[in-house]
C-alpha positions as CSV (number, residue, x, y, z in Angstrom):
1,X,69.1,91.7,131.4
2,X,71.3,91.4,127.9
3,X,74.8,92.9,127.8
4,X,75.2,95.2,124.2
5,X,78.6,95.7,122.9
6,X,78.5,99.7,121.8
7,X,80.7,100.4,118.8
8,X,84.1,102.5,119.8
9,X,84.4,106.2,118.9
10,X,86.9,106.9,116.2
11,X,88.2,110.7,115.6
12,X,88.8,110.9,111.7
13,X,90.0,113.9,111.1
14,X,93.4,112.4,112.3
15,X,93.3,110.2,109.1
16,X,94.8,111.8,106.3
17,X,93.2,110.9,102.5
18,X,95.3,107.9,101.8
19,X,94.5,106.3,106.1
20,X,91.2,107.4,105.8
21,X,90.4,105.8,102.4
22,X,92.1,102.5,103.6
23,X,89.9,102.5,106.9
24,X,86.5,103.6,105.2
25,X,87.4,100.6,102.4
26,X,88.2,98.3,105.4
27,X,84.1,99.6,106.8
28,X,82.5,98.8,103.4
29,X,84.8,95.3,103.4
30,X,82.9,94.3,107.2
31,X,79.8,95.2,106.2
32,X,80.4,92.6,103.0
33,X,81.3,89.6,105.3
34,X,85.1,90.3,104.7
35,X,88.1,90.7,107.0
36,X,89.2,93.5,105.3
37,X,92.6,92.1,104.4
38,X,91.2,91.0,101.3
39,X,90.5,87.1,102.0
40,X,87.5,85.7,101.7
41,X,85.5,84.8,105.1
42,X,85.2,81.0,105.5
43,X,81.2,80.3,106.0
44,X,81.9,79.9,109.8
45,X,83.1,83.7,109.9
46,X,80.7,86.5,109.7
47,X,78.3,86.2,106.8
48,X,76.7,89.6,106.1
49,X,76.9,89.9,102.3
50,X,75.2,92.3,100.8
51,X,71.4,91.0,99.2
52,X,69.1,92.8,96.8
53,X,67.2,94.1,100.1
54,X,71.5,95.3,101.7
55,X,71.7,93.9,105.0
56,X,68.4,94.2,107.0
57,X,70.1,92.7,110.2
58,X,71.9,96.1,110.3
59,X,69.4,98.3,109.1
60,X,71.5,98.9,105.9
61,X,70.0,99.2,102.7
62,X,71.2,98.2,99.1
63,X,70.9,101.6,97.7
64,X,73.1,103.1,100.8
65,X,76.1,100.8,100.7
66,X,75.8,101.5,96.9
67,X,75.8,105.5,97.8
68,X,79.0,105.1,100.3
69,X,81.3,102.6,97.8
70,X,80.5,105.3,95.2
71,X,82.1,108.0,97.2
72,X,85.1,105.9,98.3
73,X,85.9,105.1,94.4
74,X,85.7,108.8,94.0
75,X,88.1,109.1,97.2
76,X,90.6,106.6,95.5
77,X,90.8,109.1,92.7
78,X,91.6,111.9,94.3
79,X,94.3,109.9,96.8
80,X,95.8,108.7,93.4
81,X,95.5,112.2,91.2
82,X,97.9,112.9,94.2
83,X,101.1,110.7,92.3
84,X,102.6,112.0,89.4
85,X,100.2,111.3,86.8
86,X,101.5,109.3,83.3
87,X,100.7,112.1,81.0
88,X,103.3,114.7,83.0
89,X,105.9,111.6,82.9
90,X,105.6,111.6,79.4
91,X,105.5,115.8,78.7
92,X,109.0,115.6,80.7
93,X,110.6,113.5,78.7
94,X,109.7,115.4,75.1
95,X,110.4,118.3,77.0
96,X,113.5,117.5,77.9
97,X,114.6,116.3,74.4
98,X,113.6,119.1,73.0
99,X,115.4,121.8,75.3
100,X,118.4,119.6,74.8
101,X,117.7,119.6,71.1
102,X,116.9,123.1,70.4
103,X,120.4,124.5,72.7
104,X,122.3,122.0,70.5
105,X,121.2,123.9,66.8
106,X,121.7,127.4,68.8
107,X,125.4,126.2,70.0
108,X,126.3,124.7,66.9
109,X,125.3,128.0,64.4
110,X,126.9,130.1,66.8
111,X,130.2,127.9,67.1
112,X,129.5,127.8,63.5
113,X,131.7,131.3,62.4
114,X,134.9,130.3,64.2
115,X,134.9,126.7,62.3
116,X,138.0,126.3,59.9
117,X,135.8,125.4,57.1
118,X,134.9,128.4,54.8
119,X,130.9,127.5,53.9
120,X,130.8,126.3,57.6
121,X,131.9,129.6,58.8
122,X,130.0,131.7,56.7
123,X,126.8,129.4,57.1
124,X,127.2,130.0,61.1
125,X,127.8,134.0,60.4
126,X,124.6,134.1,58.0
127,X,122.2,132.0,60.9
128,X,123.2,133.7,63.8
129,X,121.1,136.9,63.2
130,X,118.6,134.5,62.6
131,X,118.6,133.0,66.3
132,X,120.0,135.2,68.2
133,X,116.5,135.9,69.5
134,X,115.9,132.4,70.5
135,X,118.9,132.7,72.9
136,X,118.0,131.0,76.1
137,X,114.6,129.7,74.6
138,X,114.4,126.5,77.2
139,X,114.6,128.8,80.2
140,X,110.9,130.1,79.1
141,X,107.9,128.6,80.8
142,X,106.9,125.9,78.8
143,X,103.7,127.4,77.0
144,X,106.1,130.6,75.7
145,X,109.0,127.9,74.7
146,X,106.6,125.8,72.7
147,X,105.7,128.9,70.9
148,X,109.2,130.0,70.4
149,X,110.5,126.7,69.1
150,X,107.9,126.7,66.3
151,X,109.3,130.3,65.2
152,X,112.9,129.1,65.5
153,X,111.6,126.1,63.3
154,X,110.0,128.2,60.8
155,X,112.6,130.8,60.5
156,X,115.5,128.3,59.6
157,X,113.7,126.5,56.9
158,X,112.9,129.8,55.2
159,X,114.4,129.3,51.5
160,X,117.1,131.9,51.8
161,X,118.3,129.7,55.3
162,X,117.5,126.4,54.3
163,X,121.3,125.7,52.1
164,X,122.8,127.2,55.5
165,X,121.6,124.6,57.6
166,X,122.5,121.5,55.2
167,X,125.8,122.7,55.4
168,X,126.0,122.6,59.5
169,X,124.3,119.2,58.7
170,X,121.2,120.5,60.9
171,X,118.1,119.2,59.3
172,X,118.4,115.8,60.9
173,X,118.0,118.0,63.9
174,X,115.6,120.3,63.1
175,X,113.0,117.5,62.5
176,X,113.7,115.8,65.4
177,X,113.0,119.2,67.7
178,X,109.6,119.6,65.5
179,X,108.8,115.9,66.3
180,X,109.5,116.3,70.2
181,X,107.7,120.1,70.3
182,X,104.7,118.8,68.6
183,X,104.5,115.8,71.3
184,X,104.7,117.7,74.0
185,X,102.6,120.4,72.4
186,X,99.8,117.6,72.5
187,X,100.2,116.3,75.7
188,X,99.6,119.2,77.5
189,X,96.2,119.9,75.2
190,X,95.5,116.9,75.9
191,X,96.1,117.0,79.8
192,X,93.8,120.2,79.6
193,X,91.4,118.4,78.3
194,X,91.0,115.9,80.3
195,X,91.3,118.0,83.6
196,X,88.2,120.5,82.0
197,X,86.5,117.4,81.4
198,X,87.1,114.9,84.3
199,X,86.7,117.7,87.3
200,X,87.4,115.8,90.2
201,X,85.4,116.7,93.6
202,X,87.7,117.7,96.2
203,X,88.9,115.3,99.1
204,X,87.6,117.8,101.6
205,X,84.0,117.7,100.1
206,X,84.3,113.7,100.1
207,X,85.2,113.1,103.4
208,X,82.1,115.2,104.8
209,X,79.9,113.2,102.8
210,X,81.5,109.8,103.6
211,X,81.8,110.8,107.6
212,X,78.1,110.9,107.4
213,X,77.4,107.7,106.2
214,X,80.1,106.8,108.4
215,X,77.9,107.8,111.4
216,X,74.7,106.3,109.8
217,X,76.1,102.9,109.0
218,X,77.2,102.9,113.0
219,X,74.4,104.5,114.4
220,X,71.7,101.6,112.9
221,X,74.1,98.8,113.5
222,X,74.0,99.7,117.0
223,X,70.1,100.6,117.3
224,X,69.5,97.3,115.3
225,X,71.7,95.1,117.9
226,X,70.0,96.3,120.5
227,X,66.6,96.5,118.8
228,X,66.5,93.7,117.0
229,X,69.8,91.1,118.4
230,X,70.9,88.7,116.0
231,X,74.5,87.2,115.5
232,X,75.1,89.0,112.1
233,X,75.0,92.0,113.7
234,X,76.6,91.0,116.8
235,X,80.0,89.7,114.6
236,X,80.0,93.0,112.9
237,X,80.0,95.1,115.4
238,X,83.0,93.2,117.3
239,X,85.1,93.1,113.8
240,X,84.3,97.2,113.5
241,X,85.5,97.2,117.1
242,X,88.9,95.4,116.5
243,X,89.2,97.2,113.2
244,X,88.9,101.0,115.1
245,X,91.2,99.3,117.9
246,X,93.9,98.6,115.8
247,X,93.7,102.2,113.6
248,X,93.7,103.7,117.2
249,X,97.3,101.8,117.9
250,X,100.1,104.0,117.5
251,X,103.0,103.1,115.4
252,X,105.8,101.2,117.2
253,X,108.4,103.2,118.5
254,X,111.7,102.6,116.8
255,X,114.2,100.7,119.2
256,X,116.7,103.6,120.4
257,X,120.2,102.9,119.2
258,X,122.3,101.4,121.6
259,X,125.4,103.7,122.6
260,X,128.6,102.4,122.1
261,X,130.5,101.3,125.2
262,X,133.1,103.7,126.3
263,X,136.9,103.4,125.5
264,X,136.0,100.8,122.5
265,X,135.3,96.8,122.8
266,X,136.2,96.2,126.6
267,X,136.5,92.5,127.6
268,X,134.2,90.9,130.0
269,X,135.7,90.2,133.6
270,X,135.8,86.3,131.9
271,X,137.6,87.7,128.7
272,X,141.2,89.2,129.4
C-alpha cells in the first residue's frame, strides 16, 4: 500500500495583511514551479508552470490561478494604501509653506504700527483691521484655512489696500501664499478624486475570498495525489509543506543580555 504525504494545516487568521500577503504570494509562486524566493527553479526542481489547460496534475485550472493572483494584486493594494501615500507627502509640504507664509504677512502688518518708519507705521495701522480676522488662520482644519487664506488674499489686494502692502514689501509674499494655497487646494481635489474613483475592497472582504481558494487549491492537490500520483504533484505538496513549516516557526528569541559581573572586571584566579 502507497504512503500519501497530507498537506499541513495552517491557521491564517494569525497572519496579519502584510504576512498573509507574502505567504498567499509564496502559494501562487509553488504552484508556478518557483521557490518562492523569487529565483527561478533549475529544470531538475519542480516544474509545474502554469499551461493554457493551469496545472491538471493538481486539479488546478487556468481560469482559477488567474481568479486567486487577481485577488492577491488587489491584497498588495490595500497592504500598500496602508503607507503614507505621495499625494499626502506632497499636501504637507504646501501646507506647511503656506501656514508659515500666511503667519509671516499677519506678524509683519501687525509689527507694522510700532516700525520707526512713518508710511511703515501707518501702512501696518491701516492693514491691521483688515486681518485681524485671520488671526490664528493655520490652526483651522485645513478645508476652513484654505477658504480663509483666499479671503485674506482677496482682501489685501483690494485697491484701497494694495499701496499699503508695497510699502511692507508684501506682494512677493502674498503671491507666493496664493501659489502654495492653490497647490494644496488641488491636491486634496485631486486625492478626493481618486479615492471616489479607485474604491478599494477592504482587506477583510479579500482575505475571505482568498482563504477559500486557499482551501480549494489544497484540497485538489491533495485528492489529485492520491487520486491520480504523479511527481508534479508530489514536489508541490512537500514545498507547500516546508513553506507552512517555516511560517509556523516562531521568531528567534533575542539572546538575554548578559549581567554584568559583580564588583566590576574581577581577574580570573590566573590573572592577579
Amino acid at each position: 500500500m502507497s504512503t500519501y504525504t497530507k498537506i499541513k494545516t495552517l491557521p491564517l487568521s494569525l497572519f496579519n495583511n502584510a504576512e498573509y500577503l507574502s505567504f498567499m504570494n509564496h502559494v501562487l509562486d509553488l504552484t508556478n514551479g518557483n521557490s518562492g524566493d523569487g529565483d527561478s527553479e533549475s529544470p531538475d526542481e519542480i516544474s509545474l508552470l502554469t499551461g493554457s489547460d493551469g496545472i491538471p496534475e493538481l486539479g488546478l485550472t487556468k481560469e482559477f490561478l488567474d481568479t486567486y493572483e487577481a485577488d492577491l494584486l488587489a491584497m498588495a493594494d490595500v497592504v500598500d494604501e496602508s503607507r503614507t501615500s505621495q499625494e499626502t507627502e506632497q499636501m504637507t509640504l504646501h501646507d506647511t509653506n503656506r501656514d508659515n507664509l500666511a503667519i509671516y504677512i499677519i506678524t509683519r502688518i501687525s509689527r507694522a504700527g510700532t516700525l520707526p518708519l512713518e508710511a511703515e507705521r501707518d501702512a501696518g495701522k491701516y492693514l491691521y483691521k483688515v486681518i485681524k480676522p485671520y488671526n490664528g488662520v493655520a490652526r483651522l482644519p485645513m478645508a476652513q484655512e484654505t477658504a480663509k487664506i483666499k479671503g485674506l488674499l482677496l482682501d489685501l489686494r483690494k485697491d484701497e489696500n494694495k499701496p499699503y502692502v508695497t510699502t511692507l514689501g508684501l506682494d512677493a509674499y502674498l503671491a507666493e501664499l496664493e501659489k502654495e494655497n492653490n497647490a494644496y487646494d488641488r491636491l486634496s481635489q485631486q486625492r478626493v478624486q481618486n479615492r471616489t474613483t479607485s474604491k478599494k475592497e477592504s482587506g477583510a472582504n479579500l482575505r475571505k475570498r482568498i482563504d477559500v481558494y486557499y482551501d480549494d487549491l489544497t484540497l485538489l492537490a491533495q485528492s489529485y495525489g492520491v487520486a491520480k500520483p504523479s511527481e508534479k504533484a508530489t514536489a508541490f505538496i512537500a514545498a507547500l509543506n516546508q513553506l507552512i513549516a517555516a511560517a509556523k516557526k516562531p521568531a528567534p528569541a533575542p539572546e538575554p543580555t548578559p549581567e554584568p559581573t559583580p564588583g566590576g572586571d574581577s581577574e580570573s584566579p590566573d590573572e592577579i
